[in-house]
N, C-alpha and C positions, 0 to 999 in steps of 0.2 A: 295809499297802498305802496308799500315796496317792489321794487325793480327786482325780478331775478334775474342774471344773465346763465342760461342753460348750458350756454358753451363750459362754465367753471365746474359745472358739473358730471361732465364727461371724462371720458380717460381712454388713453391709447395704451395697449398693450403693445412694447417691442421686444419682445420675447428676452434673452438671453444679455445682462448686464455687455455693456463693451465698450472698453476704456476709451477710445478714438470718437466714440458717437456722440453727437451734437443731441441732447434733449431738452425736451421744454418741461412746462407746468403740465403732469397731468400724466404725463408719463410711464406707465407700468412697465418693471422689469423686472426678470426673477435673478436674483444674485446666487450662482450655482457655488458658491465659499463658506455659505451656511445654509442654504436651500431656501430661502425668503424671499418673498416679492415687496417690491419698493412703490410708491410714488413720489413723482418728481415736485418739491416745493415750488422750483424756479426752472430757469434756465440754467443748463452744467453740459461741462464736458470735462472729464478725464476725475471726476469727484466721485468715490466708490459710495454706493446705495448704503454702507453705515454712516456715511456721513451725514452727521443729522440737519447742518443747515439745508444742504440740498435734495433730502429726500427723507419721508417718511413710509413707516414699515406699514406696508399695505395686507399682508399677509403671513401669517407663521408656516415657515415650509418645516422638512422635515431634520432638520437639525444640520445641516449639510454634508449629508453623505449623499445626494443622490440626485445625479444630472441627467436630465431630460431626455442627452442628446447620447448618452452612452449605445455604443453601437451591439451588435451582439456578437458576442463572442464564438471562438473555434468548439468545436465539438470535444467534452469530456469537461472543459473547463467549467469554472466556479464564477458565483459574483462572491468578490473581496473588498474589504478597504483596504485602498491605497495607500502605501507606504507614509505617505500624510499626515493621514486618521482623518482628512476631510474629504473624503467622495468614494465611490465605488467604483467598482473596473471589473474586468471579467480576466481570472488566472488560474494559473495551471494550480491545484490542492498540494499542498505542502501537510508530510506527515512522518512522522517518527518509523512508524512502522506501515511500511505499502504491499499490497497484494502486486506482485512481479508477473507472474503466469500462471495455469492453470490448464489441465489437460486431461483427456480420460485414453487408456491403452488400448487401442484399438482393436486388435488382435492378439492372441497371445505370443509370447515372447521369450527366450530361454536366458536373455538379460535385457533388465527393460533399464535405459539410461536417462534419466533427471538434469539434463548438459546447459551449459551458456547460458544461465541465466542470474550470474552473478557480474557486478561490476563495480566502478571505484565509487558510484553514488552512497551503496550502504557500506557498511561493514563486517556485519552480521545477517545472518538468514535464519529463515525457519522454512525448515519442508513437514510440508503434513499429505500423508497416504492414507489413504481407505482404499474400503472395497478391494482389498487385497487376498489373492487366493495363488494356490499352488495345485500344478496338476501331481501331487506325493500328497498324498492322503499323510498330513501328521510328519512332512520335513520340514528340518529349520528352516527359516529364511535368512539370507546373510548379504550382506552387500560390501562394494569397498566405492574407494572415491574414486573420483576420473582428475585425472592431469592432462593436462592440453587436450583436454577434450575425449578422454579414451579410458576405459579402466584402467587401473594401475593393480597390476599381479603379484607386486614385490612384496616382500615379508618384513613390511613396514607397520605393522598394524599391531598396536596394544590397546587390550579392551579389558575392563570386567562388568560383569554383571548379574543381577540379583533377578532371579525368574521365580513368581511365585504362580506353584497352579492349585487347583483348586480343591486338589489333595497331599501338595508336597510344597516344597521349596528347596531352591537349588541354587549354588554360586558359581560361575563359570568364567573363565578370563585366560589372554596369553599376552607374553609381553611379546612376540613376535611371530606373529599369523600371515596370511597371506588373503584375508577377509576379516569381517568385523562381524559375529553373530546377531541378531533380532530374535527373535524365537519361533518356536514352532507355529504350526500354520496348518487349515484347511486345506481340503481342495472341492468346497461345498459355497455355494452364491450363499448357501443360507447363513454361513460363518463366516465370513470374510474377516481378516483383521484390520488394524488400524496403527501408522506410527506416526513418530514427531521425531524432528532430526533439528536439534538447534547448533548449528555451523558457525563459530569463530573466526573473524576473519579469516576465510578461505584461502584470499587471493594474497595473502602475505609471502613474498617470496626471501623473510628473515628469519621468522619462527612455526613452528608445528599447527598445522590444524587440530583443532580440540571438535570434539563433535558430543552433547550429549543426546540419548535414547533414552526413548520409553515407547511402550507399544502395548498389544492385548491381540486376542489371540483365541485360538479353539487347537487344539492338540487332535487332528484329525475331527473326523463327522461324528457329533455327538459324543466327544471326549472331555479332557479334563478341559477347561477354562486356563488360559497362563497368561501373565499379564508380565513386563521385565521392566528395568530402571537398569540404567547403566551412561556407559562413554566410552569415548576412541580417544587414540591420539594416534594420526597418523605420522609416520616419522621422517619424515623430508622434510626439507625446506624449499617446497614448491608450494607452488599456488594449486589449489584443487579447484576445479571446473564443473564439476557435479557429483553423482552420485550414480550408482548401480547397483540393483537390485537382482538377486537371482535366491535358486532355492536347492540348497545343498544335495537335494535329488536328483538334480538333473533334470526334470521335467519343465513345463512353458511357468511364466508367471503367469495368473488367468487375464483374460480379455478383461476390458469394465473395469478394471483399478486406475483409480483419480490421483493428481498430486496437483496440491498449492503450492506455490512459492512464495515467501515473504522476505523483503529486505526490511532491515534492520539499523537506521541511525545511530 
């Protein structure tokens, strides 16, 4: 009858491959370079777990993107592969287009201001409004941009635009205003309106902001429906810092109106 020796039949796990470590026959380690576990043929030091005189693949890991010992990461972040393409890591999301801020008006306001929340990382922005009301039953709404952080009054502003309502259509524009029109507007929670404001490099301080509009709307409580398409071009060569809202009436913007901010790659 044959001899078996038991000892040949065992095996040490040493966790984690490591160039400098002294291993024998029998050996398990998991090679984190393709995520595979090895055993030891012989005796080796400083011979990588593919090398096949001194070790055979003990296990199929999972392609090697994914070590054991990855720590976890800061709050918000993502798991990514590493610049590499061979393992995983925990980083900040990389994207073309990013949500920047986001806020509701808390009280009403006789100019509600959109401010700093543009910077050199994008180029472009997009502001999006809801929930937007006027204490003027059925006045425009109009806005202009802010420069160093503060509206700008000057009669820098050329706009046109196409307001369709729901029994007319109208075309409206100046080549030098002292605001930028939006359209008519409620002063009803149950109408509120909605815009889109997509901002051209703002912060350029060589050529003009461009700004185009579109928006929808209730022409007072239970009135015509009006929806607009248009654009700005402010006329300086300054950098714009946000945006300001008010309502050709005079009255508050209402309380409850939201604004997104998106920057733009």
């Amino acid at each position: 009858m044959a001899t078996i020796n038991l000892g040949n039949l065992t095996f040490t796990h040493k966790g984690d491959y490591a160039g400098g470590t002294a291993y024998v026959k029998n050996d398990v380690v998991y090679y984190s370079t393709n995520g595979n576990a090895y055993i030891a043929k012989q005796a080796t030091t400083g011979n990588a777990p593919t090398n096949a005189t001194y070790w055979s693949q003990f296990a199929q890991g999972s392609g090697g993107i994914w070590n054991a010992g990855l720590s976890l990461g800061s709050a918000e972040q993502v798991v990514k592969v590493n610049s590499g393409g061979n393992a995983l890591e925990f980083g900040t999301l990389s994207s073309d287009m990013v949500k920047i801020s986001s806020g509701t008006l808390g009280s009403g306001t006789a100019k509600w201001s959109i401010d700093g929340h543009f910077s050199s990382t994008y180029k472009d922005y997009k502001i999006f409004v809801r929930e937007l009301t006027t204490g003027n039953n059925g006045a425009t709404m109009r806005f202009r941009v802010n420069t160093g952080g503060s509206e700008n009054t000057t009669t820098n502003y050329s706009y046109s635009q196409t307001t369709t309502y729901s029994t007319s259509h109208s075309q409206v524009g100046s080549n030098s205003d002292s605001f930028s029109r939006l359209h008519q507007n409620s002063n009803s929670l149950d109408f509120p309106s909605c815009e889109e404001f997509l901002i051209f490099d703002p912060l350029s301080t060589t050529k003009r902001t461009t700004i185009l509009l579109r928006g929808f709307g209730m022409d007072g409580t239970g009135g015509a429906t009006n929806g607009s398409v248009g654009g700005m071009i402010f006329k300086q060569d300054t950098a714009v810092t946000g945006i300001t809202i008010y309502s050709d009436g005079g009255a508050n913007v209402g309380a409850g109106a939201e604004y997104s901010v998106y920057g733009i790659k």
